[in-house]
DRENTORKOL-3810 file (N, C-alpha, C; in nm, 4 decimals):
REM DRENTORKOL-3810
@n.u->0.0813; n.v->-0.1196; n.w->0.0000; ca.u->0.0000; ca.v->0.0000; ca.w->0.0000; c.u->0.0860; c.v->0.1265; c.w->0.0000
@n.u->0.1955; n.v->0.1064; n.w->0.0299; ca.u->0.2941; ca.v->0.2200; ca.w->0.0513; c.u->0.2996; c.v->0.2636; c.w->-0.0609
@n.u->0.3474; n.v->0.1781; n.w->-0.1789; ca.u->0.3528; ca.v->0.2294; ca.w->-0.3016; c.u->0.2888; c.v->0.2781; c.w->-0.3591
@n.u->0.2045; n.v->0.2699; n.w->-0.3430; ca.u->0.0457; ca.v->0.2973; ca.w->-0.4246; c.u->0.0271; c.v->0.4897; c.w->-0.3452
@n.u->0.0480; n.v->0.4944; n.w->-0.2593; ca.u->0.0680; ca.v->0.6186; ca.w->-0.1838; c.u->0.1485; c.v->0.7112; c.w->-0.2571
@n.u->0.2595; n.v->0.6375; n.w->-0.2566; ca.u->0.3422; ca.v->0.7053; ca.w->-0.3403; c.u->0.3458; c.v->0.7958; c.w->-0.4733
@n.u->0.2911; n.v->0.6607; n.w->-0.5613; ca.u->0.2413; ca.v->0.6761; ca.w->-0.6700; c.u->0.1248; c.v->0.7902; c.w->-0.6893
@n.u->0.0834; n.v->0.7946; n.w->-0.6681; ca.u->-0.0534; ca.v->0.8809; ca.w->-0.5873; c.u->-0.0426; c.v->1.0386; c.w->-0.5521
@n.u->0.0707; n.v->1.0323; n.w->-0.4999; ca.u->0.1471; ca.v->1.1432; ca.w->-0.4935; c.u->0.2025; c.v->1.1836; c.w->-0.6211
@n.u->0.3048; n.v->1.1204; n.w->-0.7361; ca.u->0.3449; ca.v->1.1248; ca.w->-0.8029; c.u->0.2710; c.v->1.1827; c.w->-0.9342
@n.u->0.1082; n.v->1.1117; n.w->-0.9282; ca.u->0.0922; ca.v->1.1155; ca.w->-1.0599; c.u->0.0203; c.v->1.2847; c.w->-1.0061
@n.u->-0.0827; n.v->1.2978; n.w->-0.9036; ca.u->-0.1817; ca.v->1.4453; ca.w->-0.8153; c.u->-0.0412; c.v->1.5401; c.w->-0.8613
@n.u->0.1365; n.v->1.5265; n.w->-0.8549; ca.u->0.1810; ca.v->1.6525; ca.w->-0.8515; c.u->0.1878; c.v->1.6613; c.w->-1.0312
@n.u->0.1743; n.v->1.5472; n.w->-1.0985; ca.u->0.2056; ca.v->1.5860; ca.w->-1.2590; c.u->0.1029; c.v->1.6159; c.w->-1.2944
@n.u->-0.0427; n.v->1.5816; n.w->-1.2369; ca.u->-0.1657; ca.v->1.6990; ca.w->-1.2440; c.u->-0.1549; c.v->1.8216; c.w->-1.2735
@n.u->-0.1382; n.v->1.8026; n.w->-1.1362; ca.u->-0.1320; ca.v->1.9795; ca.w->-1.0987; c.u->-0.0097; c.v->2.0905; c.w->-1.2057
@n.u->0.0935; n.v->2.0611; n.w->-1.2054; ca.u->0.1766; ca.v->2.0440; ca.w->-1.3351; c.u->0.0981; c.v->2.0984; c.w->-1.4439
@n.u->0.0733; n.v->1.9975; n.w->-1.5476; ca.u->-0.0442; ca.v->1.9941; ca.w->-1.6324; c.u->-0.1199; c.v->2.1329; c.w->-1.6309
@n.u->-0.1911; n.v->2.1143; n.w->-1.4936; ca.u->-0.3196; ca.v->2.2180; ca.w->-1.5159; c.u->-0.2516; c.v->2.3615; c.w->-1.4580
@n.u->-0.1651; n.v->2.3568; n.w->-1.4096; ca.u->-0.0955; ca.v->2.5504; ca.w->-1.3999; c.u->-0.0571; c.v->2.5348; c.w->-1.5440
@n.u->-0.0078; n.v->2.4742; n.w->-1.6068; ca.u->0.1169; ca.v->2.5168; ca.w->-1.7289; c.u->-0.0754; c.v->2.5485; c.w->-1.8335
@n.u->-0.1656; n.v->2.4788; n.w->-1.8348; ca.u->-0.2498; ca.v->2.5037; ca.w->-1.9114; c.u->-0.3278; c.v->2.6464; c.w->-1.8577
@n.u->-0.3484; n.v->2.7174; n.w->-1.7208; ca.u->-0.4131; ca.v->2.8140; ca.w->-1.6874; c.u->-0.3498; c.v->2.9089; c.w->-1.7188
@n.u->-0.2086; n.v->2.9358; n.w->-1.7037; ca.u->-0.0818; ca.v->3.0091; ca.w->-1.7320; c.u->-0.1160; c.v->3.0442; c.w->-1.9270
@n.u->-0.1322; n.v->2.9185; n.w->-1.9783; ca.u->-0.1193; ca.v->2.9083; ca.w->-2.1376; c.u->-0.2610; c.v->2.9983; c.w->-2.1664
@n.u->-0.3604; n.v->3.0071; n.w->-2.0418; ca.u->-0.5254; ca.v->3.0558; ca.w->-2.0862; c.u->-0.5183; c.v->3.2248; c.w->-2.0579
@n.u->-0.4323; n.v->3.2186; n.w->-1.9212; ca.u->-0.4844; ca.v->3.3600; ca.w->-1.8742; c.u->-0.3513; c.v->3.4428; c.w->-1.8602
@n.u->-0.2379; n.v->3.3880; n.w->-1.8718; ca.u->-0.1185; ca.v->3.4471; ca.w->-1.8528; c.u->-0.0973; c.v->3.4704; c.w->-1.6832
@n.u->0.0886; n.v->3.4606; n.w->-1.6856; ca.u->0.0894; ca.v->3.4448; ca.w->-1.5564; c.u->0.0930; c.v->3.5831; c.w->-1.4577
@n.u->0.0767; n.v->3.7131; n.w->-1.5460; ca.u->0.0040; ca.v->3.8255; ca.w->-1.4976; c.u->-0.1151; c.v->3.8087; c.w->-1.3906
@n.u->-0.1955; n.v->3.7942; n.w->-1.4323; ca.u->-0.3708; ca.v->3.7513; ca.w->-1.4336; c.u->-0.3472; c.v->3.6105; c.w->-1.3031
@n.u->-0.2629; n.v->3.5046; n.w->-1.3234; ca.u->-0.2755; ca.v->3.4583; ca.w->-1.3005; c.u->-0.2187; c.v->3.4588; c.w->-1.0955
@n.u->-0.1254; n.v->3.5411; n.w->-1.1209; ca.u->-0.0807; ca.v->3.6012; ca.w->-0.9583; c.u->-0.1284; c.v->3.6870; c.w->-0.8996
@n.u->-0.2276; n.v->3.7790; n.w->-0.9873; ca.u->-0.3270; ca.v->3.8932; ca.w->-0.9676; c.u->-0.4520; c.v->3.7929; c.w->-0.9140
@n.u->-0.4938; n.v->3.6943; n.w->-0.9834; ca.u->-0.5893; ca.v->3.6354; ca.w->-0.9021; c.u->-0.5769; c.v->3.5388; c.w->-0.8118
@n.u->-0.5066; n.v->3.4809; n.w->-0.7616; ca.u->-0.4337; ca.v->3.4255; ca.w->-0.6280; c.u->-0.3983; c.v->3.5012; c.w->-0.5245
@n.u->-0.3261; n.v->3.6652; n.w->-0.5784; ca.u->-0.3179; ca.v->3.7290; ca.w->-0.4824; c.u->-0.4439; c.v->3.7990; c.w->-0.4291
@n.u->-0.5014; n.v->3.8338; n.w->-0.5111; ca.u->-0.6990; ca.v->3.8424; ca.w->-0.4709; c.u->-0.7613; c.v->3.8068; c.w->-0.3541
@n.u->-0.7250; n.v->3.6503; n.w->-0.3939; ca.u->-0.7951; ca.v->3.5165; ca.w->-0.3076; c.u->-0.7517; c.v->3.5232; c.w->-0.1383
@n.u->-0.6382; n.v->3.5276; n.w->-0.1949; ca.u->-0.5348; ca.v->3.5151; ca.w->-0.0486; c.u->-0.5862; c.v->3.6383; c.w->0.0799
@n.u->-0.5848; n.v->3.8246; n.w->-0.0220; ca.u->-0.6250; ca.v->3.8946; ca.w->0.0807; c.u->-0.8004; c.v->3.8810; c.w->0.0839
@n.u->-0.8483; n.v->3.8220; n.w->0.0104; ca.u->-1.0100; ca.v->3.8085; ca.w->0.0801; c.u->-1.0403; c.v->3.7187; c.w->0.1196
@n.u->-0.9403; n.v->3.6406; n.w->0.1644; ca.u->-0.9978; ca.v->3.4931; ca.w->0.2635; c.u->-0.9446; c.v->3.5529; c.w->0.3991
@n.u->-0.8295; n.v->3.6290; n.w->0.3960; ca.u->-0.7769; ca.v->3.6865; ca.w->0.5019; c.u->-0.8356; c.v->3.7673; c.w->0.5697
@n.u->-0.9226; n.v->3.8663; n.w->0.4474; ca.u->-1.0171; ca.v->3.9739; ca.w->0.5009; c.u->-1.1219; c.v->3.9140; c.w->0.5640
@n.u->-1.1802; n.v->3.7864; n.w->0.5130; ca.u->-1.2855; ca.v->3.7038; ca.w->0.5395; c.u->-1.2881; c.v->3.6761; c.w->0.6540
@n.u->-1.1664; n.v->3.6220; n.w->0.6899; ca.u->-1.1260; ca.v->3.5535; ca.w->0.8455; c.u->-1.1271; c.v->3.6683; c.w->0.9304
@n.u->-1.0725; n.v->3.7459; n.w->0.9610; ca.u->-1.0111; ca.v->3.8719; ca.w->1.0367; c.u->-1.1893; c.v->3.9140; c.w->1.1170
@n.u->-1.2868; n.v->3.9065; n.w->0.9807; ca.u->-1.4012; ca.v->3.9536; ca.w->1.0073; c.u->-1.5072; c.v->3.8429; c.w->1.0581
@n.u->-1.4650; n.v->3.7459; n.w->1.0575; ca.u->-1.5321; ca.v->3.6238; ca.w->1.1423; c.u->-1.4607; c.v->3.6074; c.w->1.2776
@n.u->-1.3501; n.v->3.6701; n.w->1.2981; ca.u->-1.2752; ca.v->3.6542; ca.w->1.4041; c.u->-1.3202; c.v->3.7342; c.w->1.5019
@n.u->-1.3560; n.v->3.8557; n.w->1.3951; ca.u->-1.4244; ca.v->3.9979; ca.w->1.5445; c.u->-1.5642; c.v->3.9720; c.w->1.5758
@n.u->-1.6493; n.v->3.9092; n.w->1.4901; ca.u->-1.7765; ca.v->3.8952; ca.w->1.5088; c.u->-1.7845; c.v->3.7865; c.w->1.6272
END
């Protein structure tokens, strides 16, 4: 079973791989750190404001 774990791991990171190099190829990697960095401060903002409530 170990292996199979492994493997598992192996193939989820050549996924992921795959699908940045194709979002990158859709939206450019401008766009593409502009909307991650987005995400990041409105989950943060999100939290901060569930935290005071």
């Amino acid at each position: 079973m170990k292996n199979f774990e492994k493997v598992r791991g192996e193939i989820s990171l050549a996924f992921f791989a795959y699908n940045l190099k194709r979002v990158i190829n859709i939206i450019g990697v401008k766009e593409l750190v502009t909307a991650l960095l987005t995400s990041i401060i409105s989950s943060l903002f999100f939290e901060k404001e569930l935290l005071a409530a």
